[in-house]
TORNU-706117 format. One record per residue (C-alpha): residue number from 1; residue in three letters; x, y, z. Coordinates in steps of 0.2 Angstrom, whole numbers, plus 5000, padded with zeros to 4 digits. Layout:
N
[NUM,ALA,[X,Y,Z]]
...
***
This chain:
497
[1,UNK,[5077,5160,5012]]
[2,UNK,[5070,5142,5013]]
[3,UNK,[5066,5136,4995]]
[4,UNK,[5047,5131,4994]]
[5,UNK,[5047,5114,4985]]
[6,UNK,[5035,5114,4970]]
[7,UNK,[5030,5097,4966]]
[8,UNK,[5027,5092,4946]]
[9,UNK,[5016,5079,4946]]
[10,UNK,[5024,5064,4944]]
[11,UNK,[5021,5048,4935]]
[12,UNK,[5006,5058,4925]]
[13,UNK,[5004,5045,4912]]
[14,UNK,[4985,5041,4904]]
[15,UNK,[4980,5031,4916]]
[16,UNK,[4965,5027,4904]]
[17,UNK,[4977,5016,4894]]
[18,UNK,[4981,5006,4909]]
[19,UNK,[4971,4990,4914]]
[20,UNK,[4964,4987,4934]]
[21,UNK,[4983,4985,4941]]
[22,UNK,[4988,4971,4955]]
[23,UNK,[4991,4979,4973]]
[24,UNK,[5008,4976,4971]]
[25,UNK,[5006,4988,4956]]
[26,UNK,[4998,5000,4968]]
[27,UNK,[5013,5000,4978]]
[28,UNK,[5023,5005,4964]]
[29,UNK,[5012,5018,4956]]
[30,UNK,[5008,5024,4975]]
[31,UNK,[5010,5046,4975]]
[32,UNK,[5006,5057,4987]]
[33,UNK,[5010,5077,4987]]
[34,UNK,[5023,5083,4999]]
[35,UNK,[5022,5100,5004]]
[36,UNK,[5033,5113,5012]]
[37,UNK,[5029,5125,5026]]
[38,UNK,[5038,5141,5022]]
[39,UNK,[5045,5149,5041]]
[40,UNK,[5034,5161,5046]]
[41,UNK,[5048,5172,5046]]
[42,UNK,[5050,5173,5028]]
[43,UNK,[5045,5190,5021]]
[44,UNK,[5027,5189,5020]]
[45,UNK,[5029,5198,5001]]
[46,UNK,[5040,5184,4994]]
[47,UNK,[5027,5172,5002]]
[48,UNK,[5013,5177,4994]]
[49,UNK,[5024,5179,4976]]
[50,UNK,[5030,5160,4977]]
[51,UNK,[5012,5156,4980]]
[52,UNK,[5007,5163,4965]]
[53,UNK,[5020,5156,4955]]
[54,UNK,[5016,5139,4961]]
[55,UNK,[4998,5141,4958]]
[56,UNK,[5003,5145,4939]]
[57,UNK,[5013,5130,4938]]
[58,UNK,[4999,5116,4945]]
[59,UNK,[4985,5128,4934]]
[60,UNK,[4994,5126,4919]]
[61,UNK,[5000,5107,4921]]
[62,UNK,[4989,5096,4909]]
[63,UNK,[4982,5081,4919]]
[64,UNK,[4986,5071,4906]]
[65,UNK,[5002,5073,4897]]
[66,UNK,[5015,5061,4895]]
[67,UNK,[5030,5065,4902]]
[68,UNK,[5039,5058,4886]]
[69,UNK,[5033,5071,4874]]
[70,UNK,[5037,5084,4885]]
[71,UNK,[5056,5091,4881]]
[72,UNK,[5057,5098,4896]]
[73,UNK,[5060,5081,4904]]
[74,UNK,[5068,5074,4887]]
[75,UNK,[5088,5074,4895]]
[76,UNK,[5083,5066,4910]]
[77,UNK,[5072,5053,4903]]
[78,UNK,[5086,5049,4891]]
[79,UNK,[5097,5045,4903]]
[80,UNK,[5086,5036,4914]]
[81,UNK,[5077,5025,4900]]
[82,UNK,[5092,5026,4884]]
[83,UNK,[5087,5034,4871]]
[84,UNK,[5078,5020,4860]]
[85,UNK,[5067,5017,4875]]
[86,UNK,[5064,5032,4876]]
[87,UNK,[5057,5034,4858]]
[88,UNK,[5046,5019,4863]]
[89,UNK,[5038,5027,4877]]
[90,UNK,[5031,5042,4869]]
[91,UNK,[5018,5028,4860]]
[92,UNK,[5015,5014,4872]]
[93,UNK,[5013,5011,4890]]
[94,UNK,[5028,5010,4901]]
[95,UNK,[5026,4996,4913]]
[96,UNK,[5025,4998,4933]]
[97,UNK,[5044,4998,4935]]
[98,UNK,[5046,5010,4921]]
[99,UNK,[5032,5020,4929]]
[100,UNK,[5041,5022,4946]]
[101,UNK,[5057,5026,4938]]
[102,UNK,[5050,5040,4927]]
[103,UNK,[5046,5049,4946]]
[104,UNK,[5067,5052,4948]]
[105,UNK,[5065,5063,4934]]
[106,UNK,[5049,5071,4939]]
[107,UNK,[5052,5076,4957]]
[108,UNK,[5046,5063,4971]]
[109,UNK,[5027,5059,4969]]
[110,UNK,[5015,5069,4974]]
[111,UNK,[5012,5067,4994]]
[112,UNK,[5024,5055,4997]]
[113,UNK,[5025,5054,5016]]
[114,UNK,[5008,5065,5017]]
[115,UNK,[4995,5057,5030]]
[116,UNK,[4977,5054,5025]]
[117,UNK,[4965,5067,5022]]
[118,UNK,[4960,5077,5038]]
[119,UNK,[4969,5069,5051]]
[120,UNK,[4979,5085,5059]]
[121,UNK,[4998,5083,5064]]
[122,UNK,[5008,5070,5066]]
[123,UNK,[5003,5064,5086]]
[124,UNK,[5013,5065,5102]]
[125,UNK,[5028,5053,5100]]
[126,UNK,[5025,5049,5082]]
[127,UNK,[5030,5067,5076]]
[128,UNK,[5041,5069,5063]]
[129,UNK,[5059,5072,5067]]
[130,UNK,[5065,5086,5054]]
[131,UNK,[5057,5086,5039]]
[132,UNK,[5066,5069,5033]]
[133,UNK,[5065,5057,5047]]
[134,UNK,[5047,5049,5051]]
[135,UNK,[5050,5038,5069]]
[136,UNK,[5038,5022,5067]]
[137,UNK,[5022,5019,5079]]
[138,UNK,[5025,5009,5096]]
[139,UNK,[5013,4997,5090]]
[140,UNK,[5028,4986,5084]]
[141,UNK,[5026,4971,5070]]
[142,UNK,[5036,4957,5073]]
[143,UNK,[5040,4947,5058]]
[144,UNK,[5034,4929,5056]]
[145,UNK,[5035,4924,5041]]
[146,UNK,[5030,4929,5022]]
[147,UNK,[5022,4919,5005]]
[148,UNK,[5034,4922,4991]]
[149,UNK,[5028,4924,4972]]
[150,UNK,[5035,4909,4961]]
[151,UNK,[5038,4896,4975]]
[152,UNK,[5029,4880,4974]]
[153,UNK,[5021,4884,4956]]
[154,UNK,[5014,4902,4962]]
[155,UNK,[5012,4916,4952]]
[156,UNK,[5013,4934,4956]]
[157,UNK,[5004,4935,4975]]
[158,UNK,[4994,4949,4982]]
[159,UNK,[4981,4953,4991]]
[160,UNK,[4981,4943,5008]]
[161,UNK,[4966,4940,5015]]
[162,UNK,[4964,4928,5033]]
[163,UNK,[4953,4918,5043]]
[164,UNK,[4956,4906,5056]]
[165,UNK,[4947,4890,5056]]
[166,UNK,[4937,4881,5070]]
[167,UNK,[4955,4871,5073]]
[168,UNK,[4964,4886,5076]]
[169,UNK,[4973,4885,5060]]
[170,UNK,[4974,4899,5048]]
[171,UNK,[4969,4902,5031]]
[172,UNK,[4975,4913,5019]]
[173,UNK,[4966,4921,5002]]
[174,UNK,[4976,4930,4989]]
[175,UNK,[4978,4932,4970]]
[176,UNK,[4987,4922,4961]]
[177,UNK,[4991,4933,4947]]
[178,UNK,[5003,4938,4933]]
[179,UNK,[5020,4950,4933]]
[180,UNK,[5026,4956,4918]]
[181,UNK,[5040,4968,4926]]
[182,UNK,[5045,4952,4936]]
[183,UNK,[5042,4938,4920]]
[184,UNK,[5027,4930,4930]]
[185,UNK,[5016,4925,4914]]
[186,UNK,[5004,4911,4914]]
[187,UNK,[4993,4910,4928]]
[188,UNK,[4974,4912,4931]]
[189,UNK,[4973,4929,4941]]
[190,UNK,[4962,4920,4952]]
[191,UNK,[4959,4918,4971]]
[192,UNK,[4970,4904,4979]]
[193,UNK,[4974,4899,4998]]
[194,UNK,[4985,4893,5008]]
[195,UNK,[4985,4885,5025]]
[196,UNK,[4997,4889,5040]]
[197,UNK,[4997,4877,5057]]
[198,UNK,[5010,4888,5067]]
[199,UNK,[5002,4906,5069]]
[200,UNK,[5008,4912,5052]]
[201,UNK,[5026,4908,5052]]
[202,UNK,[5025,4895,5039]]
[203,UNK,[5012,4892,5026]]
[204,UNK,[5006,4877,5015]]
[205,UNK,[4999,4882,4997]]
[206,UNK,[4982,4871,4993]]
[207,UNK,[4979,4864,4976]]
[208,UNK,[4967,4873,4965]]
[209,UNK,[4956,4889,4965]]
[210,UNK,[4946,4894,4979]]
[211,UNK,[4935,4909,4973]]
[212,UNK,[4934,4912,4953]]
[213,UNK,[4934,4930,4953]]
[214,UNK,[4948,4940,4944]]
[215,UNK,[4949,4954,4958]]
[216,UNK,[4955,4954,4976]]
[217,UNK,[4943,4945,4990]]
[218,UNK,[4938,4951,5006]]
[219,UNK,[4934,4934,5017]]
[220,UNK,[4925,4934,5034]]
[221,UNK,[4919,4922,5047]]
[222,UNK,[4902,4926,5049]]
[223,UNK,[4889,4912,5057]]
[224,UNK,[4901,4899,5055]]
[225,UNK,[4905,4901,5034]]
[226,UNK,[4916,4910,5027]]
[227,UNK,[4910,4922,5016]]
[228,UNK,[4921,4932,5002]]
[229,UNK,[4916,4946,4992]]
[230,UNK,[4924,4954,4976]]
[231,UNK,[4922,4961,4960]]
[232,UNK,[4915,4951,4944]]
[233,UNK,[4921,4964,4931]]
[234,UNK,[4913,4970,4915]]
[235,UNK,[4915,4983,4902]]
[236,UNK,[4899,4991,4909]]
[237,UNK,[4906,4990,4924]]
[238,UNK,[4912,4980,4938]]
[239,UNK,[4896,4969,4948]]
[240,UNK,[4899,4965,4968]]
[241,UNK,[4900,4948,4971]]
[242,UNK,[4897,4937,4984]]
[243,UNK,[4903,4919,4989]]
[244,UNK,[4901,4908,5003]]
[245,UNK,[4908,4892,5011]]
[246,UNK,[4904,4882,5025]]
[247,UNK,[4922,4874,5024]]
[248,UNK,[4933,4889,5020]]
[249,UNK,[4938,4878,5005]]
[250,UNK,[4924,4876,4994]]
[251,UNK,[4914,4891,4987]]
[252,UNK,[4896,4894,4978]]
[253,UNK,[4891,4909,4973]]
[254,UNK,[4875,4917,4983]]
[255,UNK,[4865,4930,4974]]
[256,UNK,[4863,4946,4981]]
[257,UNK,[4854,4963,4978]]
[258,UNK,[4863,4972,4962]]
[259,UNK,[4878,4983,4969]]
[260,UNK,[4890,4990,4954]]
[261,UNK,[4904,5000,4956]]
[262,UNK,[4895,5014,4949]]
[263,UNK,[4883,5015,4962]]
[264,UNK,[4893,5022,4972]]
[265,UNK,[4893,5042,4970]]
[266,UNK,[4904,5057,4974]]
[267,UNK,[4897,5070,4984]]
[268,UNK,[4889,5077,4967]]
[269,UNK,[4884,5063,4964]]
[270,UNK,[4893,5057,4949]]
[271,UNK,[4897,5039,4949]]
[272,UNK,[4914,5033,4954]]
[273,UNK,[4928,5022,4943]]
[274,UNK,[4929,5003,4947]]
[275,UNK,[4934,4999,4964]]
[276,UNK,[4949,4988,4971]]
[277,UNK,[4947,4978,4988]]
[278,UNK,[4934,4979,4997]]
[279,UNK,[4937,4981,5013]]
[280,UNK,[4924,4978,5026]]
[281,UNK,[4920,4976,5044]]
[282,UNK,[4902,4976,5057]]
[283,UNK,[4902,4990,5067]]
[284,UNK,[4896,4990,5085]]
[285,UNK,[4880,4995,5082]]
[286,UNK,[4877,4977,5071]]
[287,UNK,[4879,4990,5053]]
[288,UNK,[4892,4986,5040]]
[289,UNK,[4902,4996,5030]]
[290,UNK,[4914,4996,5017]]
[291,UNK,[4926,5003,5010]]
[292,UNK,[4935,5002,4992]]
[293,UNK,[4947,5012,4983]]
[294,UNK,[4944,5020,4968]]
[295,UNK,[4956,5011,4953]]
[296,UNK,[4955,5023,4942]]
[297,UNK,[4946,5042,4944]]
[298,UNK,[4938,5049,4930]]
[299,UNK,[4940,5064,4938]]
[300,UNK,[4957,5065,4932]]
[301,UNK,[4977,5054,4936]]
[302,UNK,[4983,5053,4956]]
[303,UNK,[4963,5059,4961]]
[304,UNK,[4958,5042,4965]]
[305,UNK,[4944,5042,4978]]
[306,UNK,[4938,5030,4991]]
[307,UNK,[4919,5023,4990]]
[308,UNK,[4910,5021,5008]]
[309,UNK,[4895,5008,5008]]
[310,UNK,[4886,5003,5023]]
[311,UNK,[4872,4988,5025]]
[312,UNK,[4862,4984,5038]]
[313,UNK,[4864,4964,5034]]
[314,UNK,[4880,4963,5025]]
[315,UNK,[4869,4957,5010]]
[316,UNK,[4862,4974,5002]]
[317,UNK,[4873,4986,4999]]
[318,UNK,[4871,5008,4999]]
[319,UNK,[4882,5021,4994]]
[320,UNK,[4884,5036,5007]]
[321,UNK,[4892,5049,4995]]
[322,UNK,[4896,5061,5011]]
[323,UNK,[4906,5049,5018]]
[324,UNK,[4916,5048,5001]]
[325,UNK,[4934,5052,5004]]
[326,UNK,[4950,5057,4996]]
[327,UNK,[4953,5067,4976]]
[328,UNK,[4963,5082,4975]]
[329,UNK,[4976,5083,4984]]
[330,UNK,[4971,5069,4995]]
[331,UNK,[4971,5055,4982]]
[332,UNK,[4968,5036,4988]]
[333,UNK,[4984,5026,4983]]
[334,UNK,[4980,5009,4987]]
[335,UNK,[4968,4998,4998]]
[336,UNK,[4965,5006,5015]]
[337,UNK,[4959,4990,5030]]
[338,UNK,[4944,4993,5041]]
[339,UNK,[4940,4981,5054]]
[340,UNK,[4933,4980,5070]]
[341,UNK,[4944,4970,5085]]
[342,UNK,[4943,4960,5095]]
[343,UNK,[4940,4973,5109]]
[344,UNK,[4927,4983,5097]]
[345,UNK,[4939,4996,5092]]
[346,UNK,[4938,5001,5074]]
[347,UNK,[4953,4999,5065]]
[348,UNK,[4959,5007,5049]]
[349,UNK,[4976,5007,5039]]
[350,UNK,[4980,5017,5025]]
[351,UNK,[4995,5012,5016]]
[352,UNK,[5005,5027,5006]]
[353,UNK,[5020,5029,4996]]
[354,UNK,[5032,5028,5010]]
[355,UNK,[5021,5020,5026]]
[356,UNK,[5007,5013,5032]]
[357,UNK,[4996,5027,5043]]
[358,UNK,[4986,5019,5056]]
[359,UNK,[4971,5025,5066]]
[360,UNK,[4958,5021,5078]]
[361,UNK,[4943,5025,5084]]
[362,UNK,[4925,5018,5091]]
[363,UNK,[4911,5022,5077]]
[364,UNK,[4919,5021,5059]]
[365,UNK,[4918,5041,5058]]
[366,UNK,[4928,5049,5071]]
[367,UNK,[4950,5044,5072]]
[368,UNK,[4963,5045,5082]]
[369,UNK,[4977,5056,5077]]
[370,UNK,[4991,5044,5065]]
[371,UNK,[5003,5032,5069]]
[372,UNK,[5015,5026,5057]]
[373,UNK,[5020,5008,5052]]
[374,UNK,[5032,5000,5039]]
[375,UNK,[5029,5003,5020]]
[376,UNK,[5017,4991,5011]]
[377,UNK,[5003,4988,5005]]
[378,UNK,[4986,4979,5004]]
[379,UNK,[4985,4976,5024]]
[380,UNK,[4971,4965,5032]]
[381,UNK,[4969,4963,5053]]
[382,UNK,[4966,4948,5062]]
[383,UNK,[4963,4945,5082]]
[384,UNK,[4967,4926,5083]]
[385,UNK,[4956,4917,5098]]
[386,UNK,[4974,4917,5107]]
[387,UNK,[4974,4934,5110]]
[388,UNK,[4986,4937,5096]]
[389,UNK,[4985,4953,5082]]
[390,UNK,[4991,4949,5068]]
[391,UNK,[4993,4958,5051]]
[392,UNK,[4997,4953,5034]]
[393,UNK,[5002,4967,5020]]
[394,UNK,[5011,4964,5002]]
[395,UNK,[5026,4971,4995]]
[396,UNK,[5035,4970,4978]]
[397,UNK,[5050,4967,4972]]
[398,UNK,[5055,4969,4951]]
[399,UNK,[5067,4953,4954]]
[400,UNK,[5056,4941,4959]]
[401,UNK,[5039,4949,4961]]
[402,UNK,[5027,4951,4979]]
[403,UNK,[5027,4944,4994]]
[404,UNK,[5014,4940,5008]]
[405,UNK,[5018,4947,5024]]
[406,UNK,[5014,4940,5041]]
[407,UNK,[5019,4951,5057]]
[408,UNK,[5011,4949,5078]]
[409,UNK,[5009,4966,5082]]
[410,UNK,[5020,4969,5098]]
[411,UNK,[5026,4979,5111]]
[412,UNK,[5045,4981,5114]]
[413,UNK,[5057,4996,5121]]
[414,UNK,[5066,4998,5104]]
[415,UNK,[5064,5014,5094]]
[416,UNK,[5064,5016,5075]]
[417,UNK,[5066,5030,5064]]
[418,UNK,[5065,5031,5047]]
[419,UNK,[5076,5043,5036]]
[420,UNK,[5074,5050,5022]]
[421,UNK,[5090,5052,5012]]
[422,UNK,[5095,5061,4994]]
[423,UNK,[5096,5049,4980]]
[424,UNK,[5112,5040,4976]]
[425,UNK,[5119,5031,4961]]
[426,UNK,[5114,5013,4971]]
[427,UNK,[5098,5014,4978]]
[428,UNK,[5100,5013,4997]]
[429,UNK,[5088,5015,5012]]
[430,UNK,[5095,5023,5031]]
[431,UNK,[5086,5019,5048]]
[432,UNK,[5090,5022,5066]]
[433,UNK,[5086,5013,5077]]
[434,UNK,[5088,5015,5098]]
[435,UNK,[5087,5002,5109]]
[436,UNK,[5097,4986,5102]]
[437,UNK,[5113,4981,5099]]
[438,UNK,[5121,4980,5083]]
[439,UNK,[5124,4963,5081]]
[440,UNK,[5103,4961,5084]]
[441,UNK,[5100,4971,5068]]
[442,UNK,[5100,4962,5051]]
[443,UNK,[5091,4969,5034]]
[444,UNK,[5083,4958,5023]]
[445,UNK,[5074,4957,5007]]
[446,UNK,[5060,4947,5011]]
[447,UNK,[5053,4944,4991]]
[448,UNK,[5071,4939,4988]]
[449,UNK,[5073,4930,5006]]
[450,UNK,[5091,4936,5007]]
[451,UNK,[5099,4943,5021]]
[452,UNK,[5110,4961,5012]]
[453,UNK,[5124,4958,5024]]
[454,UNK,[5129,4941,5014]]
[455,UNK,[5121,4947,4996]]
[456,UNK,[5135,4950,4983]]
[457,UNK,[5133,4967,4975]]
[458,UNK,[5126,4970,4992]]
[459,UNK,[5132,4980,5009]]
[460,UNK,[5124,4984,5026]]
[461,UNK,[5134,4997,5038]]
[462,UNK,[5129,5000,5055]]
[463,UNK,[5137,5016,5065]]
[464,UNK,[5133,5021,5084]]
[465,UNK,[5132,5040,5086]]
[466,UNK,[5123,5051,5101]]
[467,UNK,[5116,5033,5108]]
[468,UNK,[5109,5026,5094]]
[469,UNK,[5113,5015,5079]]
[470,UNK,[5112,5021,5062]]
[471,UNK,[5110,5008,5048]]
[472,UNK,[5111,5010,5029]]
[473,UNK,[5109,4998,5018]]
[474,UNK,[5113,4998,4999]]
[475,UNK,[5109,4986,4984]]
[476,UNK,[5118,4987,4969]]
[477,UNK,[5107,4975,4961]]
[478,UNK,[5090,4984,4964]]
[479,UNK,[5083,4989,4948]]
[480,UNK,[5072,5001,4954]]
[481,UNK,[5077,5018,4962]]
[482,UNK,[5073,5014,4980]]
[483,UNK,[5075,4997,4989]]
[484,UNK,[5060,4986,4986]]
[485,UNK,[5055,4977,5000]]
[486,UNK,[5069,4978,5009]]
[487,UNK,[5063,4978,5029]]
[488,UNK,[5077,4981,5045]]
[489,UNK,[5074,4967,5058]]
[490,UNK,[5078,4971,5076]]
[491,UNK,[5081,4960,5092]]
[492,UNK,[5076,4941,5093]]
[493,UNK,[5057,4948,5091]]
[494,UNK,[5061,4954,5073]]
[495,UNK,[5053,4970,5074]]
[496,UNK,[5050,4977,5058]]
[497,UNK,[5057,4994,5050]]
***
């Protein structure tokens, strides 16, 4: 009889002792729950007898118990951490790499791989092959170039944000931030830029700070200014705060109607935990709304919610509690992106554990089913006057700390599919990919910017079978248990897997 797969919840730390974590963080801590259909073949008694069982286990979990002073996990955790370690951690906050490793000893984290809240099954040509192999979408990235953490005096990076200028040249915002896991110490944890004259390929960082804010920005051409909101943070609670520029370079502050995080409710109408990104967009009927992710839920670990604001001037700011999404099962693991094209379509990425879930749609309420894109986090949309779509994201890497991202979105008549395989002693990662040659597929770290192929303690193996390539790459100097931003590249276009 098929086993019915009872997740733990993993990673369930007090996240009360943690501090507002980076995106890159996010990406780490990112859970989701995955869940099992039992075939309905399966004699309905023993169904209904799991069910019970599994409904004892999740009632009786504490939501806030750390993993180390339970001695159920104690042989496990030892092994994984040493024991002196291990001692340390049953008083003091493990770090975001210790955090993700603690999941191998807990069971994968809840929802990994799970779409967002209410979306129905997997659509026609994005289903899910098996239960361990997720084909991407057919909106295809192409790769173009990235903005690495510790080059040219930078600190930890996260948290893109682009505009393009009247002289077609694009501009990007991000945090210039600090990495313990990665020893990035030092910096100011404020919003920096950096220029780019080729369309995103390569990028030139600009001397000093753009907006003095200590969160993520959200920045937007509107009437020929750019204008960037984020949070100002306090111990009463963060303030939304908005700044403006007629240059893209220079910023003053513009005072606007009070909107803290804790004015936006749940649909009891209790007040939310302070809010990452803000992710915003104007909407065809000339509304705005917004969208932020829920940081830390008071409602307890892995429930984090999502607020939804809508103005009618971009200026005053209002709650709409029945629009609030995600808690329960459904929790809001990092920054979702909302943003109206070019063509007025509504556009919204959510980023989970293992991709980011793309949908569509024509009002802000109603989506189309999901498509699935490469794993990352943090995404923002741009449709250049040129016609082109282009997406940024972050990823992390323990070794050398984020990148920045930039990918054309494309069409192209290769097919990807991603594989989810058990866990080895080296942490590895399997795709399959139709429609290339081998010699048109590399894999690459881009944090690290190596190629795995040429890495020492590296190795990158490519097999044809029933028509298609399979490609598995390892890295025996990955300190986490899965390869960090590690990407396949496919075909002169660099599709990304």
């Amino acid at each position: 009889m098929k086993q019915k797969r009872v997740t733990l919840l993993a990673l369930v730390l007090i996240l009360t002792m943690c501090g507002g974590n980076s995106a890159t963080t996010e990406i780490v801590e990112s859970v989701e729950e995955v869940e099992t259909k039992q075939s309905q073949q399966e004699d309905t008694q023993v169904n209904r007898e799991e069910d019970t069982k599994t409904e004892q286990m999740q009632g009786q979990q504490p939501q806030n118990i750390n993993p180390f002073l339970d001695p159920g996990f104690a042989d496990c955790l030892i092994n994984e951490f040493g024991e002196e370690r291990y001692k340390q951690l049953q008083n003091e906050r493990p770090t975001a790499e210790e955090e993700q490793r603690i999941g191998n000893c807990m069971g994968p984290p809840p929802g990994q791989g799970q779409s967002p809240p209410g979306q129905g099954q997997s659509p026609p040509g994005q289903e899910t092959l098996g239960s361990n192999e997720t084909t991407l979408s057919s909106i295809h990235l192409s790769y173009l170039g990235s903005i690495r953490s510790k080059l040219n005096g930078l600190g930890n990076v996260a948290d893109a944000s682009i505009v393009e200028m009247d002289d077609g040249r694009l501009r990007v915002y991000f945090k210039n931030g600090n990495e313990p896991q990665a020893n990035i110490g030092g910096f100011d944890n404020l919003i920096h830029s950096a220029v780019s004259s080729d369309g995103g390929r390569t990028w030139t960082i600009e001397e000093g700070v753009r907006v003095p804010v200590d969160s993520p920005i959200e920045a937007l051409v509107i009437d020929n200014k750019v204008v960037a909101w984020g949070w100002e943070k306090s111990p009463n609670g963060d303030t939304l705060v908005r700044y403006e520029s007629d240059d893209g370079f220079n910023f003053s502050k513009v005072a606007i109607p009070l909107f803290e995080s804790r004015d936006c409710k749940d649909k009891e109408g209790n007040p939310m935990g302070n809010l990452g990104d803000p992710s915003i967009t104007q909407l065809n009927d000339g509304s705005w709304l917004m969208h932020a992710q829920e940081l830390v839920s008071p409602t307890g670990d892995f429930n984090r919610r999502a607020c939804v604001a809508t103005s009618p001037d971009n200026i005053t700011w209002t709650s709409q509690p029945d629009r609030m999404y995600g808690g329960g099962e459904e929790d809001v693991t990092t920054n979702p992106a909302i943003k109206r094209n070019s063509s007025g379509v509504i556009e919204w990425i959510w980023p989970t554990f293992n991709f980011m879930v793309y949908r569509s749609g024509s009002d802000g309420f109603t989506w189309s089913e999901p498509e699935y894109l490469v794993s990352a986090g943090d995404p923002d949309f741009l449709d250049l006057n040129n016609g082109t779509k282009l997406l940024a994201f972050g990823n992390f890497g323990p070794r050398s700390g984020s990148a920045l991202i930039f990918a054309k979105r494309i069409t192209s008549n290769y097919k990807i599919t991603v594989v989810e395989t058990l866990k080895t002693s080296i942490p590895s990662k399997t795709w399959k990919v139709e429609g290339a040659r081998a010699d048109e597929i590399k894999v690459v770290n881009i944090c690290l910017d190596i190629d795995l192929a040429n890495t020492q303690g590296a190795s990158v193996e490519i097999k044809e079978m029933n028509g298609l390539l399979e490609v598995t790459a390892s890295d025996s100097n990955e300190t986490f248990f899965n390869l960090s931003c590690v990407y396949i590249l496919v075909g002169p276009e660099q599709v990304m897997g």
